[in-house]
BALOBA-1460 file (C-alpha; in Angstrom, 3 decimals):
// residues 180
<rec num="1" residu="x" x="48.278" y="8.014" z="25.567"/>
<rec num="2" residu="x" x="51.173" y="7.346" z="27.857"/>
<rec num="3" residu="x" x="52.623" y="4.279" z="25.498"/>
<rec num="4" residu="x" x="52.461" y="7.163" z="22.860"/>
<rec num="5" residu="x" x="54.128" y="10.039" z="24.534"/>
<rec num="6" residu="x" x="57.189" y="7.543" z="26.191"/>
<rec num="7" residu="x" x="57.808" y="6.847" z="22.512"/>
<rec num="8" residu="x" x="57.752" y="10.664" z="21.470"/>
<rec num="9" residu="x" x="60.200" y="10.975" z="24.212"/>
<rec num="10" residu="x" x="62.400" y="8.582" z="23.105"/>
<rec num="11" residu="x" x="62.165" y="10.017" z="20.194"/>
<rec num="12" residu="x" x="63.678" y="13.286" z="20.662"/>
<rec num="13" residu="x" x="67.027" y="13.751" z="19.408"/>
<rec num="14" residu="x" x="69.210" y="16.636" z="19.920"/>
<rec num="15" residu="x" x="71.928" y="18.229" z="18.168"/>
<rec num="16" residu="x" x="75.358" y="19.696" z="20.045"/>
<rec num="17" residu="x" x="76.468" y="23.579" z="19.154"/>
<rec num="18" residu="x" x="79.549" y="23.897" z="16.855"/>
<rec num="19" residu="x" x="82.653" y="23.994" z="19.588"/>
<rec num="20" residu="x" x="83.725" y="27.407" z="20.683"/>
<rec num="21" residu="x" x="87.252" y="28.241" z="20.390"/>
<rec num="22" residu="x" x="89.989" y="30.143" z="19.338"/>
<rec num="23" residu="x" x="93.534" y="28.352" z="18.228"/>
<rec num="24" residu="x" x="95.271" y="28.905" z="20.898"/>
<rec num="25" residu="x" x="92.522" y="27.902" z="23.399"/>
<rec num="26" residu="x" x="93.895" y="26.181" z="27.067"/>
<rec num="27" residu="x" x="91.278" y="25.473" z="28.526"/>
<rec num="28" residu="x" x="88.421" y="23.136" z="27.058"/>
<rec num="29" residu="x" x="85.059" y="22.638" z="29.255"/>
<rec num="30" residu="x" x="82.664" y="20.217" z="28.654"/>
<rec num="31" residu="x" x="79.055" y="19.834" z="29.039"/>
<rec num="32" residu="x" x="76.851" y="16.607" z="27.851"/>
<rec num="33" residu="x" x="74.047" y="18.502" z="25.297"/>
<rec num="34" residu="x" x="72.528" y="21.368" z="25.180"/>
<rec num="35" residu="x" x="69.612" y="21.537" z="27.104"/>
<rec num="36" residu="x" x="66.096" y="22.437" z="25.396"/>
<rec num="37" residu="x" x="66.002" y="25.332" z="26.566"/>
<rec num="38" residu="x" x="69.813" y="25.979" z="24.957"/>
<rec num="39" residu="x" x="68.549" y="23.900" z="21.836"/>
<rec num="40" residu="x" x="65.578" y="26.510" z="21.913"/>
<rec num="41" residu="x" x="67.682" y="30.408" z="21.937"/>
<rec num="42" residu="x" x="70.946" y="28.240" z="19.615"/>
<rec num="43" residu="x" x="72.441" y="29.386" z="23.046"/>
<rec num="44" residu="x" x="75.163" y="27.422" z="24.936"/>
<rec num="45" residu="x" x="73.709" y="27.343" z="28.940"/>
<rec num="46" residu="x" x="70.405" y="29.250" z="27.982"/>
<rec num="47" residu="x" x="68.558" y="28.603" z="30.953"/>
<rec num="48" residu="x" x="67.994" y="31.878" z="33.217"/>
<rec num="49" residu="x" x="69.099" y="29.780" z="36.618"/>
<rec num="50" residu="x" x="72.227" y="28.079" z="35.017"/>
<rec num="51" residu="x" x="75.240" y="29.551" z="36.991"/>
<rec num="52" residu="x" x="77.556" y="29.265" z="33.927"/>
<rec num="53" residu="x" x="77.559" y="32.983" z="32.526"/>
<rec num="54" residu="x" x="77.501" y="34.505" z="35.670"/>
<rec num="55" residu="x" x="80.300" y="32.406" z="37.025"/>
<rec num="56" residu="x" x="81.885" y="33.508" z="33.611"/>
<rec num="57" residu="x" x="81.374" y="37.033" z="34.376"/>
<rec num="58" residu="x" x="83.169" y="36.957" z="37.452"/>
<rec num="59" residu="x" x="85.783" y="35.176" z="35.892"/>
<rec num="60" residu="x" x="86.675" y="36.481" z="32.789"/>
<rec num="61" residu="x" x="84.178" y="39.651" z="32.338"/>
<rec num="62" residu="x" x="81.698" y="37.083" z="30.223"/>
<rec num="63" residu="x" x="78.352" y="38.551" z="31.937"/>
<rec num="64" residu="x" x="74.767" y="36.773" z="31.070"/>
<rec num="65" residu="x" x="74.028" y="40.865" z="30.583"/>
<rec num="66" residu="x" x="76.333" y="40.708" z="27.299"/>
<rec num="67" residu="x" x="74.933" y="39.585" z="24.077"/>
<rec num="68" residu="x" x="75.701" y="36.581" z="23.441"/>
<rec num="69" residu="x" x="78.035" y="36.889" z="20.782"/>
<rec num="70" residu="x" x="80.456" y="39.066" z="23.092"/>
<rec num="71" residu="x" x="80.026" y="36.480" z="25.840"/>
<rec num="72" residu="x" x="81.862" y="33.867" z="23.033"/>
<rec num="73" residu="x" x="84.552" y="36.787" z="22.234"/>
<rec num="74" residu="x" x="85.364" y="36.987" z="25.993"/>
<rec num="75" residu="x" x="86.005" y="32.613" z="26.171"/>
<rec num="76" residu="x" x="88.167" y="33.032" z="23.508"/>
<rec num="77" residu="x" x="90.324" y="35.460" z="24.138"/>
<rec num="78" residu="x" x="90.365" y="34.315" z="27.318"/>
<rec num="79" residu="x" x="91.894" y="30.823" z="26.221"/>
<rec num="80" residu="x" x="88.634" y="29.133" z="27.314"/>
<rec num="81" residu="x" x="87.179" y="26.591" z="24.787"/>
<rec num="82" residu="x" x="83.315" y="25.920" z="25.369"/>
<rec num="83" residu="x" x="81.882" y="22.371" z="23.477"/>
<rec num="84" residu="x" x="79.517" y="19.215" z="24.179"/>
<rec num="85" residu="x" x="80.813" y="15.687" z="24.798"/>
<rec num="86" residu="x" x="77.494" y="14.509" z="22.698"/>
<rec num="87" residu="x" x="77.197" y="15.451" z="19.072"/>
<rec num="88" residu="x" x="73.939" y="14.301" z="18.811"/>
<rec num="89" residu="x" x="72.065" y="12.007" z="21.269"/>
<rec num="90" residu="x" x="68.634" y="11.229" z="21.985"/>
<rec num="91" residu="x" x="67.077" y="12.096" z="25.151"/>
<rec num="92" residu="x" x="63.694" y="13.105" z="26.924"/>
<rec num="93" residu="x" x="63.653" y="16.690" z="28.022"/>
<rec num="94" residu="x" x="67.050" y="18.415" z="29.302"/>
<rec num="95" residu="x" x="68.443" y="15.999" z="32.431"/>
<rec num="96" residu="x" x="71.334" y="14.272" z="32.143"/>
<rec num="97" residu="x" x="70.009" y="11.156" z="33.762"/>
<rec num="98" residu="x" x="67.323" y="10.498" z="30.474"/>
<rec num="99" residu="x" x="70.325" y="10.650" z="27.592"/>
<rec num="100" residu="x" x="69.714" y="7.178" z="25.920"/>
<rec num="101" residu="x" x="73.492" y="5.828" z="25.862"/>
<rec num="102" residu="x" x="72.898" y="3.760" z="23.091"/>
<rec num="103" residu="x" x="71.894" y="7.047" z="20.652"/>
<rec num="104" residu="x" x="74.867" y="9.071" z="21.586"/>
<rec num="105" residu="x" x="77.203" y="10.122" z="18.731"/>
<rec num="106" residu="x" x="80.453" y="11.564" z="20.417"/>
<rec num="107" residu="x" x="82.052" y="15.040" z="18.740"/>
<rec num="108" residu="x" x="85.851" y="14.306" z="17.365"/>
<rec num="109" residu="x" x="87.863" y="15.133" z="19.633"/>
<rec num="110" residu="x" x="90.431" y="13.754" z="17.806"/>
<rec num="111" residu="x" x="90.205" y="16.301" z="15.515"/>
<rec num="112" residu="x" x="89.614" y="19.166" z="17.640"/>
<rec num="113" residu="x" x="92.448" y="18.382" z="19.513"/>
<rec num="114" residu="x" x="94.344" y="18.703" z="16.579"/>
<rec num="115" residu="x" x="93.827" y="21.914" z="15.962"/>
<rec num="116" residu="x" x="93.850" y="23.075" z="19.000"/>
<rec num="117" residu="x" x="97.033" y="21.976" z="20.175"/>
<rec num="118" residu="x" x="97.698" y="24.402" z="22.893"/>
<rec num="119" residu="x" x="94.805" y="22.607" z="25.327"/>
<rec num="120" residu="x" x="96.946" y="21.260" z="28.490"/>
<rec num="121" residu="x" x="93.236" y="21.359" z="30.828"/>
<rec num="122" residu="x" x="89.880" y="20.127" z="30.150"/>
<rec num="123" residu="x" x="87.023" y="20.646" z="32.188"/>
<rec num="124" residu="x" x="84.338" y="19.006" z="32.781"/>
<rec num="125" residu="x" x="81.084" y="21.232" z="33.596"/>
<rec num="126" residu="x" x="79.328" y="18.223" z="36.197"/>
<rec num="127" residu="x" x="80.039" y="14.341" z="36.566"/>
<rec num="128" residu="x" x="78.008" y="13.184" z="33.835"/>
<rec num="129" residu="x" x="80.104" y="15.106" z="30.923"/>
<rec num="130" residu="x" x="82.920" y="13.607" z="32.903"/>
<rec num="131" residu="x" x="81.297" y="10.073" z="32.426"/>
<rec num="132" residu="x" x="80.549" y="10.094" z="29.693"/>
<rec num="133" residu="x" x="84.143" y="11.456" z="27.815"/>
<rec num="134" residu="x" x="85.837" y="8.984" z="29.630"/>
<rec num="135" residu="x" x="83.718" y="6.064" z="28.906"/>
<rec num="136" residu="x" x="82.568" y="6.866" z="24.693"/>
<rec num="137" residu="x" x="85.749" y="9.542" z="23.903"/>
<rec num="138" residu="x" x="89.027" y="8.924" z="25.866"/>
<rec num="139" residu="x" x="89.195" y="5.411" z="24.586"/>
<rec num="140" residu="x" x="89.453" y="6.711" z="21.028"/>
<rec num="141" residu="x" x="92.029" y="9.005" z="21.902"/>
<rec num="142" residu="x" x="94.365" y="6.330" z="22.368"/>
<rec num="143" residu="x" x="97.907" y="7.751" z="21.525"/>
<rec num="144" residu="x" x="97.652" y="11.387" z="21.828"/>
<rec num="145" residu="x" x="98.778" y="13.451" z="24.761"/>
<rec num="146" residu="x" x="97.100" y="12.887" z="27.762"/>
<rec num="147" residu="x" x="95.557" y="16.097" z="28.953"/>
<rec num="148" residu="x" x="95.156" y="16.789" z="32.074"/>
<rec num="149" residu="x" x="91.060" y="16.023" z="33.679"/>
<rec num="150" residu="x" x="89.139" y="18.000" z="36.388"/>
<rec num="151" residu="x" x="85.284" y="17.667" z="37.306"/>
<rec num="152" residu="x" x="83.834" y="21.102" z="37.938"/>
<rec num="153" residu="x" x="80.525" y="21.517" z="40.032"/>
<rec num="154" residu="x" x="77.700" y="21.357" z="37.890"/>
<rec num="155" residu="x" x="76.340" y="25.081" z="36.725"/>
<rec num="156" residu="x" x="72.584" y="23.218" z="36.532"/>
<rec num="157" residu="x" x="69.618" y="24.088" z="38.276"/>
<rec num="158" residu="x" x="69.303" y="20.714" z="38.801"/>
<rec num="159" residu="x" x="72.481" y="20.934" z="41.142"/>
<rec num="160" residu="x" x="71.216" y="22.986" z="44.030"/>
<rec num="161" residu="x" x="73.692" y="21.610" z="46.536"/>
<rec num="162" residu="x" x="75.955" y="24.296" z="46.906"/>
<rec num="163" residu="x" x="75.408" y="28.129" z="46.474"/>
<rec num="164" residu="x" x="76.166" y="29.786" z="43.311"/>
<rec num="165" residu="x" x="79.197" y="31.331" z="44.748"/>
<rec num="166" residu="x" x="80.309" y="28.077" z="46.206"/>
<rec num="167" residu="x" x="80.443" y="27.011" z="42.527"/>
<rec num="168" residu="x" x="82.051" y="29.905" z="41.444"/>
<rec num="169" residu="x" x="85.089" y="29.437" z="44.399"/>
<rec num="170" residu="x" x="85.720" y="26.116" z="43.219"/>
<rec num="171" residu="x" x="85.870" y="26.800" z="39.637"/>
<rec num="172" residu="x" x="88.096" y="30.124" z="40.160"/>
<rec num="173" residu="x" x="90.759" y="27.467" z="41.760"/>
<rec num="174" residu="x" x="90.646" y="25.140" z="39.020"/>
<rec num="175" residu="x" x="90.316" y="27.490" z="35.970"/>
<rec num="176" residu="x" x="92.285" y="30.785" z="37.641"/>
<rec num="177" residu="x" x="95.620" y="29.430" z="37.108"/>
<rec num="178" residu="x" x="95.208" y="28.056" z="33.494"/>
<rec num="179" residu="x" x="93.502" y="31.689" z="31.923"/>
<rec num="180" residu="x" x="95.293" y="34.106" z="34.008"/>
Protein backbone atom coordinates (compact mmCIF):
# COMPACT_ATOMS: atom_id res chain seq x y z
CA UNK A 1 0.00 0.00 0.00
CA UNK A 2 2.72 2.47 0.75
CA UNK A 3 5.01 1.28 -2.47
CA UNK A 4 1.64 2.12 -4.28
CA UNK A 5 0.71 5.48 -2.98
CA UNK A 6 4.75 6.88 -3.17
CA UNK A 7 4.26 6.05 -6.84
CA UNK A 8 0.77 7.90 -7.11
CA UNK A 9 2.66 10.69 -5.60
CA UNK A 10 5.21 10.78 -7.90
CA UNK A 11 2.88 10.68 -10.17
CA UNK A 12 1.12 13.84 -9.82
CA UNK A 13 1.85 16.41 -12.23
CA UNK A 14 0.72 19.89 -12.18
CA UNK A 15 0.06 22.48 -14.60
CA UNK A 16 1.16 26.48 -14.07
CA UNK A 17 -1.78 29.32 -14.67
CA UNK A 18 -1.44 31.34 -17.94
CA UNK A 19 0.92 34.52 -16.74
CA UNK A 20 -0.93 37.57 -15.62
CA UNK A 21 -0.07 40.74 -17.19
CA UNK A 22 -0.72 43.70 -18.93
CA UNK A 23 1.97 45.18 -21.68
CA UNK A 24 3.31 47.53 -19.91
CA UNK A 25 3.75 45.44 -16.71
CA UNK A 26 7.12 46.46 -14.28
CA UNK A 27 7.00 44.38 -12.02
CA UNK A 28 7.02 40.44 -12.56
CA UNK A 29 6.66 38.07 -9.29
CA UNK A 30 7.28 34.67 -9.26
CA UNK A 31 6.05 31.72 -7.50
CA UNK A 32 7.20 27.86 -8.21
CA UNK A 33 3.43 26.09 -9.03
CA UNK A 34 0.37 26.50 -8.03
CA UNK A 35 -0.42 24.79 -5.08
CA UNK A 36 -3.41 22.11 -5.01
CA UNK A 37 -5.36 23.97 -3.44
CA UNK A 38 -4.69 26.92 -6.33
CA UNK A 39 -4.74 23.97 -8.96
CA UNK A 40 -8.20 23.13 -7.23
CA UNK A 41 -10.36 27.00 -7.42
CA UNK A 42 -7.94 27.75 -11.20
CA UNK A 43 -6.92 30.43 -8.54
CA UNK A 44 -3.37 31.93 -8.30
CA UNK A 45 -2.53 31.75 -4.13
CA UNK A 46 -5.95 30.00 -3.31
CA UNK A 47 -5.20 28.93 0.00
CA UNK A 48 -7.28 30.92 2.82
CA UNK A 49 -3.83 31.45 5.06
CA UNK A 50 -1.59 32.54 2.05
CA UNK A 51 -0.65 36.23 2.84
CA UNK A 52 -0.47 37.12 -0.91
CA UNK A 53 -3.97 38.87 -1.54
CA UNK A 54 -4.08 40.48 1.56
CA UNK A 55 -0.59 41.83 1.27
CA UNK A 56 -1.99 42.84 -2.25
CA UNK A 57 -4.79 44.63 -0.76
CA UNK A 58 -2.77 46.77 1.25
CA UNK A 59 -0.69 47.42 -1.52
CA UNK A 60 -2.46 48.07 -4.44
CA UNK A 61 -6.34 47.80 -3.29
CA UNK A 62 -6.20 43.86 -4.60
CA UNK A 63 -8.31 42.50 -1.45
CA UNK A 64 -8.86 38.46 -1.06
CA UNK A 65 -12.68 40.08 -0.50
CA UNK A 66 -12.68 40.97 -4.41
CA UNK A 67 -13.60 38.43 -6.91
CA UNK A 68 -11.06 37.17 -8.31
CA UNK A 69 -11.19 38.50 -11.60
CA UNK A 70 -10.98 42.22 -10.15
CA UNK A 71 -8.09 41.11 -7.95
CA UNK A 72 -6.15 40.36 -11.66
CA UNK A 73 -7.55 43.92 -12.98
CA UNK A 74 -5.96 45.62 -9.91
CA UNK A 75 -2.07 43.69 -10.76
CA UNK A 76 -2.37 44.95 -13.96
CA UNK A 77 -3.10 48.18 -13.87
CA UNK A 78 -0.99 48.36 -11.23
CA UNK A 79 2.13 47.31 -13.43
CA UNK A 80 2.38 44.07 -11.40
CA UNK A 81 2.83 40.85 -13.50
CA UNK A 82 1.79 37.59 -11.51
CA UNK A 83 3.29 33.97 -13.22
CA UNK A 84 4.99 30.51 -12.15
CA UNK A 85 8.67 29.68 -12.73
CA UNK A 86 7.31 25.88 -13.45
CA UNK A 87 5.08 25.27 -16.42
CA UNK A 88 4.40 22.00 -15.51
CA UNK A 89 6.28 19.84 -12.93
CA UNK A 90 5.57 16.89 -11.01
CA UNK A 91 5.30 16.96 -7.39
CA UNK A 92 3.56 15.32 -4.24
CA UNK A 93 1.05 17.60 -2.63
CA UNK A 94 1.71 21.56 -2.59
CA UNK A 95 5.45 22.07 -0.76
CA UNK A 96 8.08 23.29 -2.50
CA UNK A 97 10.57 20.89 -1.03
CA UNK A 98 8.65 17.59 -2.99
CA UNK A 99 8.87 19.30 -6.78
CA UNK A 100 10.77 16.43 -8.61
CA UNK A 101 13.60 18.62 -10.44
CA UNK A 102 13.98 16.28 -13.03
CA UNK A 103 9.97 16.74 -14.25
CA UNK A 104 10.06 20.46 -14.29
CA UNK A 105 9.26 22.17 -17.63
CA UNK A 106 10.22 25.96 -17.20
CA UNK A 107 7.55 28.76 -18.77
CA UNK A 108 9.41 30.98 -21.69
CA UNK A 109 10.51 33.60 -20.34
CA UNK A 110 12.15 34.37 -23.26
CA UNK A 111 9.15 35.06 -24.79
CA UNK A 112 7.34 36.76 -22.16
CA UNK A 113 9.98 39.01 -21.78
CA UNK A 114 9.53 39.94 -25.13
CA UNK A 115 6.47 41.20 -24.92
CA UNK A 116 6.66 42.64 -22.01
CA UNK A 117 9.45 44.81 -22.45
CA UNK A 118 8.80 47.39 -19.88
CA UNK A 119 9.79 44.71 -16.81
CA UNK A 120 13.02 46.43 -15.09
CA UNK A 121 12.07 44.16 -11.45
CA UNK A 122 11.26 40.66 -10.89
CA UNK A 123 10.25 39.22 -7.81
CA UNK A 124 10.54 36.34 -6.45
CA UNK A 125 7.53 35.25 -4.01
CA UNK A 126 10.09 32.82 -1.47
CA UNK A 127 13.69 31.27 -2.09
CA UNK A 128 12.68 28.34 -3.90
CA UNK A 129 11.04 30.34 -7.04
CA UNK A 130 14.28 32.20 -6.68
CA UNK A 131 16.20 28.80 -7.04
CA UNK A 132 14.84 27.54 -9.18
CA UNK A 133 14.73 30.66 -12.10
CA UNK A 134 18.17 31.04 -11.59
CA UNK A 135 19.28 27.54 -11.86
CA UNK A 136 16.56 26.03 -15.03
CA UNK A 137 15.59 29.85 -16.59
CA UNK A 138 18.33 32.56 -16.28
CA UNK A 139 20.77 30.38 -18.09
CA UNK A 140 18.55 30.43 -21.17
CA UNK A 141 18.22 33.97 -21.05
CA UNK A 142 21.63 34.40 -22.04
CA UNK A 143 21.82 37.77 -24.01
CA UNK A 144 18.88 39.71 -23.02
CA UNK A 145 18.81 42.50 -20.50
CA UNK A 146 19.58 41.62 -17.22
CA UNK A 147 16.71 42.53 -14.98
CA UNK A 148 17.11 43.39 -11.90
CA UNK A 149 16.40 40.15 -8.91
CA UNK A 150 14.91 40.44 -5.36
CA UNK A 151 13.72 37.46 -3.01
CA UNK A 152 10.50 38.43 -1.27
CA UNK A 153 9.39 36.59 2.03
CA UNK A 154 7.43 33.75 1.24
CA UNK A 155 3.36 34.50 1.39
CA UNK A 156 3.05 30.45 2.44
CA UNK A 157 1.60 29.05 5.37
CA UNK A 158 4.37 27.02 5.39
CA UNK A 159 6.53 30.23 6.23
CA UNK A 160 5.34 31.13 9.68
CA UNK A 161 8.51 32.92 10.68
CA UNK A 162 7.54 36.31 10.54
CA UNK A 163 4.03 37.95 11.03
CA UNK A 164 1.89 38.68 8.16
CA UNK A 165 2.58 42.30 8.47
CA UNK A 166 6.26 41.70 8.77
CA UNK A 167 5.83 40.27 5.23
CA UNK A 168 3.85 42.90 4.09
CA UNK A 169 6.72 45.76 5.42
CA UNK A 170 9.26 44.08 3.54
CA UNK A 171 7.47 43.68 0.38
CA UNK A 172 6.02 47.44 0.50
CA UNK A 173 9.99 48.43 0.40
CA UNK A 174 10.81 46.33 -2.41
CA UNK A 175 7.65 46.64 -4.61
CA UNK A 176 6.52 50.47 -3.36
CA UNK A 177 8.97 52.18 -5.43
CA UNK A 178 8.56 50.17 -8.74
CA UNK A 179 4.27 50.50 -8.83
CA UNK A 180 3.91 53.80 -7.29
Amino acid sequence: MVAWRLRMELRMKSLAFDAVASTDARVLILGTLPSVRSLERREYYAHPQNSFWWIMGELIGAKPELAYEDRLRRLRTSGIALWDVCKAAERAGSSDAKIRMDSIEPNDFRSFLARHSRIRLICFNGQPAAKLFRAIVLPQLAGLRPIPQRVLDSTSPANARLTREEKLARWRGVLAPSIA
